[in-house]
MARLUMDREN-286013 format. One record per residue (C-alpha): x, y, z; residue number from 1; residue in one letter. Coordinates in steps of 0.5 Angstrom, whole numbers, plus 500, padded with zeros to 3 digits. Layout:
// residues N
   c1   c2   c3  num  residuo
    X    Y    Z  NUM        A
...
//
This chain:
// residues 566
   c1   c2   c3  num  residuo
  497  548  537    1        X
  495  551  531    2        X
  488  554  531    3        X
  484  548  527    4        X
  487  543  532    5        X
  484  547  537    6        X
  477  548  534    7        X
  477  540  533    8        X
  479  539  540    9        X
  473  544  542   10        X
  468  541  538   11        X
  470  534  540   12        X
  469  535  548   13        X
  463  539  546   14        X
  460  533  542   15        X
  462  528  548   16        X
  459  532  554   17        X
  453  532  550   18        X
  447  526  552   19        X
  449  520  547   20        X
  444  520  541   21        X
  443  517  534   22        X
  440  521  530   23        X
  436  518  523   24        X
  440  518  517   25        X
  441  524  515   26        X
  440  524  507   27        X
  446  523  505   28        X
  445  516  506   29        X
  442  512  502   30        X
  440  504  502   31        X
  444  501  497   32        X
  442  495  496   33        X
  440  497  489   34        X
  447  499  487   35        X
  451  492  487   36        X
  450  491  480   37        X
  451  499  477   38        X
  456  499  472   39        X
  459  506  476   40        X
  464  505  481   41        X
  467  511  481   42        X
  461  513  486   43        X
  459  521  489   44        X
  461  521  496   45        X
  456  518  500   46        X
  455  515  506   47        X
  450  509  506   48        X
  445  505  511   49        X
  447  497  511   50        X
  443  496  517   51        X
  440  499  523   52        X
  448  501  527   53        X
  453  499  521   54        X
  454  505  515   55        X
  460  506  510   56        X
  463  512  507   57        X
  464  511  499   58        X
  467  516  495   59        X
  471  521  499   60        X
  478  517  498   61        X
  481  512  496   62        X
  477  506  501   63        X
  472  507  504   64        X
  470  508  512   65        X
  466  504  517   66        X
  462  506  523   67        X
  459  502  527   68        X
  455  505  532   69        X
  455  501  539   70        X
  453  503  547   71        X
  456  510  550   72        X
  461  508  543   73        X
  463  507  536   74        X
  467  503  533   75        X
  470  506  525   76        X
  473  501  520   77        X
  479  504  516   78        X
  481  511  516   79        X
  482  512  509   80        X
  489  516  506   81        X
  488  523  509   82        X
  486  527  515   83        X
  482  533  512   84        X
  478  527  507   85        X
  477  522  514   86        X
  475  530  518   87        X
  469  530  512   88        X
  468  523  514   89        X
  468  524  522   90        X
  463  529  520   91        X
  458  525  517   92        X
  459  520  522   93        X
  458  525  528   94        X
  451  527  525   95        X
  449  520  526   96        X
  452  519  532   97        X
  456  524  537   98        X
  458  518  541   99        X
  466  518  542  100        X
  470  512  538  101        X
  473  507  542  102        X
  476  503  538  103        X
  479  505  530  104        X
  480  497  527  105        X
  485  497  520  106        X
  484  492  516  107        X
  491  492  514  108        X
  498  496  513  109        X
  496  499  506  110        X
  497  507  507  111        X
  490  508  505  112        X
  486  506  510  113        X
  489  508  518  114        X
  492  515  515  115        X
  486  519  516  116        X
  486  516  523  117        X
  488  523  526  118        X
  480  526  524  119        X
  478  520  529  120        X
  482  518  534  121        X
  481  521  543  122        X
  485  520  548  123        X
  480  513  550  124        X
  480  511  542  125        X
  484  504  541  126        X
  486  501  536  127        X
  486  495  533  128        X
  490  492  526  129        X
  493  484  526  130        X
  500  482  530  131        X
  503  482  523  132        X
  501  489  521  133        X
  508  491  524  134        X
  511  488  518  135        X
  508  491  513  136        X
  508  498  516  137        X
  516  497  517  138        X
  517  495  510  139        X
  512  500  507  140        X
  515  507  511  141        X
  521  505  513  142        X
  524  499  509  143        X
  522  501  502  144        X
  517  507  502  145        X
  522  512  497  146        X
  520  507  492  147        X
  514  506  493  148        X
  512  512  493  149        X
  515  514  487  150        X
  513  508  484  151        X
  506  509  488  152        X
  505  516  484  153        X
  505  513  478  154        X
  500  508  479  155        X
  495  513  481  156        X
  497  518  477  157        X
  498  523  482  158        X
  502  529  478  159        X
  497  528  471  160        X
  494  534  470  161        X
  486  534  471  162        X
  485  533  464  163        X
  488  526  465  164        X
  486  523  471  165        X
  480  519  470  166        X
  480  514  476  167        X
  485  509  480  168        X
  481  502  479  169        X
  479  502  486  170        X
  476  509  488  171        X
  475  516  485  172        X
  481  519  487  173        X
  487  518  491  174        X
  487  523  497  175        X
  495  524  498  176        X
  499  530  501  177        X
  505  530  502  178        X
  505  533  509  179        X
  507  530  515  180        X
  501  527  518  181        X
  500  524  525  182        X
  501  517  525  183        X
  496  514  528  184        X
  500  507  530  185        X
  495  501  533  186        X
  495  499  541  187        X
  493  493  541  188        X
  494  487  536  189        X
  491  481  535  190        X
  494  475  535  191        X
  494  468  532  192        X
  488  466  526  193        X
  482  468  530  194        X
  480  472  535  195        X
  474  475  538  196        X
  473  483  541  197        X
  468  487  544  198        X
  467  495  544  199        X
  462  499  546  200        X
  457  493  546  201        X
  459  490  540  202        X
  461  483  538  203        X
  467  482  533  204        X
  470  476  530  205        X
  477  477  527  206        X
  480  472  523  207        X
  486  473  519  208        X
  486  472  512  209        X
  492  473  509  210        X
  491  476  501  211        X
  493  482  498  212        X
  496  483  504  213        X
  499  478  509  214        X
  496  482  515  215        X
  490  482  512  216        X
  482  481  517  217        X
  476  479  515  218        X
  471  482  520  219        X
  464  479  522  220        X
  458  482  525  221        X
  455  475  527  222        X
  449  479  530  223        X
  448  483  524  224        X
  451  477  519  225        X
  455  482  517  226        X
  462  481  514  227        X
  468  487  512  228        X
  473  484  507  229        X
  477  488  508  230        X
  481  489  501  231        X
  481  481  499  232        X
  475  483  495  233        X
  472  488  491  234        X
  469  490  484  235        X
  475  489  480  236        X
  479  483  478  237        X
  484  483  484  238        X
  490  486  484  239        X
  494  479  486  240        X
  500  483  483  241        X
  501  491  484  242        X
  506  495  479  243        X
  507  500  484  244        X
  511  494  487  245        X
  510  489  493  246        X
  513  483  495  247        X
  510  477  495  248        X
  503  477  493  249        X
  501  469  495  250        X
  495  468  490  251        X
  494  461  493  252        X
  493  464  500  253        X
  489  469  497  254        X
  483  464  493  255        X
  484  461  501  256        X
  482  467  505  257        X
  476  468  499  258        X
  474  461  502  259        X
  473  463  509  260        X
  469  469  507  261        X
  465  463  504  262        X
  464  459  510  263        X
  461  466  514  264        X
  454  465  509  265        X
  454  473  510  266        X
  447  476  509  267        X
  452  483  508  268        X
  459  483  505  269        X
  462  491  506  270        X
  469  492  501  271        X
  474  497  504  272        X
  473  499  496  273        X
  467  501  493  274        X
  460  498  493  275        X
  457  493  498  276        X
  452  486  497  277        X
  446  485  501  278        X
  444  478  498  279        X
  446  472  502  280        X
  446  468  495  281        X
  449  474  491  282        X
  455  474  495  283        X
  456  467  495  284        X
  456  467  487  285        X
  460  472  486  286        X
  465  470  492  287        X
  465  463  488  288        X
  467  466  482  289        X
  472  471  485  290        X
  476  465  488  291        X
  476  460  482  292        X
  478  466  477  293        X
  484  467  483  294        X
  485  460  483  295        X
  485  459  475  296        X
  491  464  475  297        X
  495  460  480  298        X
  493  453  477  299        X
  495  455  470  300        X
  502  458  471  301        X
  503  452  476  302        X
  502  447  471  303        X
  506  452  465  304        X
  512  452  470  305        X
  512  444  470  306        X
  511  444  462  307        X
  517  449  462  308        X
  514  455  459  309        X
  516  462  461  310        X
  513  468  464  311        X
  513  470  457  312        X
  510  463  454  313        X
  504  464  460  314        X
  502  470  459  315        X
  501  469  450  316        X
  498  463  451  317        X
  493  464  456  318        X
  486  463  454  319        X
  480  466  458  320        X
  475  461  461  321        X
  469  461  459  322        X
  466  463  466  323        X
  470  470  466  324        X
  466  472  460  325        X
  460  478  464  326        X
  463  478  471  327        X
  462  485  473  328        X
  467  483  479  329        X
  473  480  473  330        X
  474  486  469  331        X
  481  488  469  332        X
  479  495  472  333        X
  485  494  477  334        X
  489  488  477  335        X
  491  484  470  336        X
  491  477  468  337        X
  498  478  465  338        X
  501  481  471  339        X
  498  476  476  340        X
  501  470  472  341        X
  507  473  472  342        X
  507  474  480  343        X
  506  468  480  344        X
  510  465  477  345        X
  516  470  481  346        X
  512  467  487  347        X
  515  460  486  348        X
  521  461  481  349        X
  524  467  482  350        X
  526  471  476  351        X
  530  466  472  352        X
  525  463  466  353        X
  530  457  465  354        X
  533  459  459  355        X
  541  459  460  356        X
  541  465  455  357        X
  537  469  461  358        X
  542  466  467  359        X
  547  473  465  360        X
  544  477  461  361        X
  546  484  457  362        X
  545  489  461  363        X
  539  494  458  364        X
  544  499  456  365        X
  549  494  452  366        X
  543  490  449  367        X
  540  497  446  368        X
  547  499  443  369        X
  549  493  439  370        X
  541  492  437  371        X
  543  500  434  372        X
  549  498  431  373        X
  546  492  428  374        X
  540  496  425  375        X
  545  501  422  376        X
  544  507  427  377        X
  541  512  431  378        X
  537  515  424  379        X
  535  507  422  380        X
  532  507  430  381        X
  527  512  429  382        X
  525  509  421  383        X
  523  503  425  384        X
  519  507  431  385        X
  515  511  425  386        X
  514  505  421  387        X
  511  501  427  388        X
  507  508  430  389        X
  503  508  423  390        X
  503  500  422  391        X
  499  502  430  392        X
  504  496  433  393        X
  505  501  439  394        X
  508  497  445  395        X
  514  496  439  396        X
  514  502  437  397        X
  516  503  445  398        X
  520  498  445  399        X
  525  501  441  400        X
  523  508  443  401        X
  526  505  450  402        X
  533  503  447  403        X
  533  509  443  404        X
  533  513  450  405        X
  538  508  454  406        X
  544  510  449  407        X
  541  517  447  408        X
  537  520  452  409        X
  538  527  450  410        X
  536  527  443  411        X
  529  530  442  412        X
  527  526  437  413        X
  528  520  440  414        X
  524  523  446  415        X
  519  525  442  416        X
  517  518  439  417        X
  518  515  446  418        X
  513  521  449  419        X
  508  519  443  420        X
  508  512  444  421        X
  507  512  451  422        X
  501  517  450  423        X
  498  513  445  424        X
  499  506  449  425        X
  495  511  455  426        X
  490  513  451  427        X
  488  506  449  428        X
  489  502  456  429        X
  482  500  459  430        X
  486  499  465  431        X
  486  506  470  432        X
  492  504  473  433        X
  497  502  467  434        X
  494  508  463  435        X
  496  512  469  436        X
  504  509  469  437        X
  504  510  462  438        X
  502  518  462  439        X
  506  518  468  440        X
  512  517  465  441        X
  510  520  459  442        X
  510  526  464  443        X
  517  525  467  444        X
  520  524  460  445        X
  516  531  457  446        X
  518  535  464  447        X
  523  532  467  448        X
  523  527  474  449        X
  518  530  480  450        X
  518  526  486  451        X
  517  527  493  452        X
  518  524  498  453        X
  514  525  506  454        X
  517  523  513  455        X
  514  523  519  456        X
  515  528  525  457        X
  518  527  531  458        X
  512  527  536  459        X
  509  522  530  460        X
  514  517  531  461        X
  513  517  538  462        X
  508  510  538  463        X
  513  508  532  464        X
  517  502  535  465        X
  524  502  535  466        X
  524  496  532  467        X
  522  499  525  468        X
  527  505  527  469        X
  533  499  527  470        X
  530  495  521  471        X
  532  501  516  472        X
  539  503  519  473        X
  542  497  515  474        X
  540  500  508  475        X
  542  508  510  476        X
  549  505  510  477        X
  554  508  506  478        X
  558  503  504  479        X
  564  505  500  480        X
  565  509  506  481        X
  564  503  511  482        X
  570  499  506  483        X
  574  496  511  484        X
  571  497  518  485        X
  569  493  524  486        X
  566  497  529  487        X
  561  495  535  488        X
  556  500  538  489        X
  550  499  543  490        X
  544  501  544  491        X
  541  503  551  492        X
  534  505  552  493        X
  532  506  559  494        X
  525  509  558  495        X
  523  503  553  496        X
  527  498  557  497        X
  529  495  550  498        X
  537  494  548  499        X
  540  494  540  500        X
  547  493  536  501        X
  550  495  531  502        X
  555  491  528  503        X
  558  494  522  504        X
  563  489  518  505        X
  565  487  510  506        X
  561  493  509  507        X
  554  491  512  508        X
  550  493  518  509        X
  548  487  523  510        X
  543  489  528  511        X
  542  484  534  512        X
  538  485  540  513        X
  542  485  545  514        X
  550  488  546  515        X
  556  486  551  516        X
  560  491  554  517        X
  566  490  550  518        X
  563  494  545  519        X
  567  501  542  520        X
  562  505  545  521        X
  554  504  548  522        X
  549  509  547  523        X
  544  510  553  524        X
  538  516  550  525        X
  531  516  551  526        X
  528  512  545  527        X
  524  519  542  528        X
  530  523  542  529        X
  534  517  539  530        X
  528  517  533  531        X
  529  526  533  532        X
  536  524  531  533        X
  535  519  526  534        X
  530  523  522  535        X
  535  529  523  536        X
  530  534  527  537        X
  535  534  533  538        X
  542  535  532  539        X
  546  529  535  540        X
  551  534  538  541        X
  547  538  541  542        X
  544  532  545  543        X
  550  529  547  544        X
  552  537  550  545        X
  544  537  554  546        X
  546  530  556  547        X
  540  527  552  548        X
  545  522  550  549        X
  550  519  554  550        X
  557  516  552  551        X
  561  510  554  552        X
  567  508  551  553        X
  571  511  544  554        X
  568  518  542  555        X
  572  518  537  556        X
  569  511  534  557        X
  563  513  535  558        X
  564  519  531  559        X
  567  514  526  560        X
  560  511  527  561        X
  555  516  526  562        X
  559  518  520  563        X
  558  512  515  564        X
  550  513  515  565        X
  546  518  509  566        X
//
């Protein structure tokens, strides 16, 4: 254990020993209600007083985190990114109250808000998300977390140098590192569309709202008429679309869950990003007028699909209502209209836009060389790209700077103009998150690709189901490798009583929940030396010498097996 461990481990039981107290406010926090209308949402890091109990710590990360304090206990809402971030929110939180934390409750699956829970948690703390967390969770750090990573750097601007980062939209900045951190996974689910919870004392009405996440919570203190929306909504045009990418985002869904705010009548509303309101009447304004602008998209793009119109047809031909003009909540600081109608439309239709010439298109590299040839070559190429930089059309410019690189990615020339056209449509974008991707990739483009990559420990995988294990195993498959084989392997597990299968066929890898004894090989091995195997911390071999892992059946097949993932 290293030697911050153990001074947090010692502060811990000191605080716990100590009589419980609530000490006054320290005069980091302040009241808020003055706020809700400030045109600063980048705030310093603070944490405000909402009512007696209830108190939020805007500015360390990304989101916010939220302390209730109860009787012999607190409760903490979301976590934020990062542990050494939470570790500063901990601290504060403790000099308002030593109680220990009995319950931590994730709004949703989002990375940014239960990453930081190592800072909070004790051998007594329980944790709270949606039964459907398990979804998100597995998708995000298992199924797909390279990309998002990669894609999610970008978004927020991770590798930019200090002179060009200037916000995420939702918070001052993303408080990521790539070290391994503890995952903090939930013991408890709640299930179905509401439930109720009582921690320390304290009465909680949970409500699933399916929104920018479809594990998403609404949080309603009924004692305090106090709501945590979690990240259904916040002082930015919702993000019904992410370019760092997601699935499906349902807008209909989304502008539904805003209504069951509505229904609460809250005298507080708390965001898990930015400031909070503390006006019953405010509240329902500027949630109406959240949700109708959500409701707008969604009613615009269905009636354009029924007309025939494309996603290209929608986003040029969309007209802004009136009522969006001077709402602070529907600036385009996070999400965008023009990616939010395209969601949508992706949502319903999928990717073809009903024109026959776009069932089989070209791919990007065949388009480009015969729209270089038709141009008369390379050098006609980089006249029609400076013609465009000085008429100021800069999206074309980069555009054709696009086509230059897919055929020519090494020459200097092209590179350079590509380089100057993203920058330029960076310097002009008012919206944090795509001026980040555009000097992002004008970055990758300059120094070459930086990517990282993180993964969890071992021990950290201890609390993660093997479900999610299982659910990854299909796409490590190699399948060139796999190419004509048919092999059966099962999966027993005594310590978690669980069984799995792996059936590789026609080049894929099916999993089942169950095997027969017919199959080529079945594996008994405890379930966390199994994860240790997969994340390659313990070698394979050497368990089956120690007798962690035992075989029944062809140990050749088996060797076959195991050969044919990355």
């Amino acid at each position: 254990m290293s030697n911050k461990k153990i001074l947090f481990l010692f502060l811990f039981l000191l605080f716990s020993c100590q009589k419980q107290s609530i000490s006054a406010p320290p005069k980091t926090v302040q009241n808020a209600s003055n706020f809700q209308e400030a045109d600063q949402f980048y705030v310093e890091q603070k944490v405000y007083q909402v009512v007696d109990n209830v108190y939020i710590a805007i500015g360390y990360g990304l989101a916010n985190s939220i302390l209730i304090v109860g009787d012999q206990g607190n409760i903490v809402i979301d976590t934020t990114e990062n542990p050494e971030t939470a570790q500063e929110i901990f601290r504060e939180f403790q000099k308002i109250s030593n109680q220990p934390i009995l319950g931590i409750i994730y709004t949703h699956s989002h990375v940014d808000h239960w990453r930081g829970s190592p800072s909070f948690v004790n051998e007594n703390t329980k944790i709270y998300a949606h039964q459907t967390f398990e979804k998100g969770f597995t998708d995000q750090n298992n199924l797909i977390r390279p990309i998002l990573t990669q894609r999610g750097m970008k978004q927020f601007g991770f590798y930019l140098p200090p002179e060009l980062q200037n916000g995420q939209g939702l918070g001052s900045s993303l408080q990521w590192s790539f070290d391994q951190s503890p995952v903090v996974y939930p013991t408890d689910f709640f299930v179905g569309e509401k439930s109720t919870i009582t921690i320390a004392g304290i009465t909680l009405e949970v409500q699933h709202a399916p929104g920018e996440t479809d594990d998403q919570i609404l949080i309603y203190y009924p004692d305090k008429k106090l709501l945590i929306a979690g990240d259904n909504y916040y002082m930015r045009f919702p993000n019904l679309y992410t370019i760092r990418g997601s699935s499906y985002r349902d807008t209909k869904k989304w502008y539904q869950s805003v209504d069951k705010m509505r229904t609460y009548q809250a005298d507080y509303l708390l965001s898990c990003h930015g400031p909070y309101l503390s006006n019953k009447e405010e509240i329902d304004r500027r949630l109406t007028v959240y949700r109708d602008a959500i409701q707008y998209i969604h009613d615009y793009v269905i009636r354009g699909m029924n007309q025939g119109m494309t996603p290209d047809e929608l986003v040029s031909n969309f007209i802004y209502p009136d009522f969006f003009d001077n709402q602070f909540d529907l600036e385009e600081k996070y999400g965008k209209v023009s990616w939010s109608i395209r969601n949508v439309y992706n949502g319903y239709l999928g990717f073809f836009d009903g024109k026959a010439v776009n069932l089989e298109p070209l791919s990007h590299l065949e388009r480009s060389q015969n729209l270089i040839e038709m141009l008369g070559g390379k050098e006609q190429l980089i006249l029609q790209i400076d013609q465009a930089m000085e008429e100021n059309n800069y999206q074309w410019a980069a555009e054709l700077s696009d086509i230059g690189f897919s055929v020519f990615p090494q020459d200097p020339l092209i590179v350079n103009r590509y380089i100057h056209s993203l920058e330029t449509l960076g310097s002009l974008e008012e919206n944090p998150i795509a001026r980040n991707y555009y000097f992002s990739e004008a970055l990758e483009l300059r120094n070459g690709k930086t990517f990282e990559d993180y993964l969890i420990s071992p021990t950290d995988a201890n609390s993660v189901p093997l479900q999610a294990f299982f659910e990854s195993i299909p796409t490590r498959l190699n399948v060139e490798k796999a190419k004509g084989e048919f092999l059966r392997v099962g999966f027993n597990f005594p310590d978690t009583q669980e069984q799995y299968g792996v059936i590789i066929r026609n080049q894929i890898a099916e999993i089942t929940n169950s095997f027969s004894e017919d199959y080529d090989v079945i594996v008994t091995v405890d379930s966390n030396v199994w994860k240790s195997i997969l994340l390659k911390t313990k070698d394979g071999k050497q368990a089956l010498r120690n007798g962690e892992m035992i075989l029944n059946g062809n140990l050749l097949r088996f060797a076959k097996f195991s050969s044919l993932f990355e």
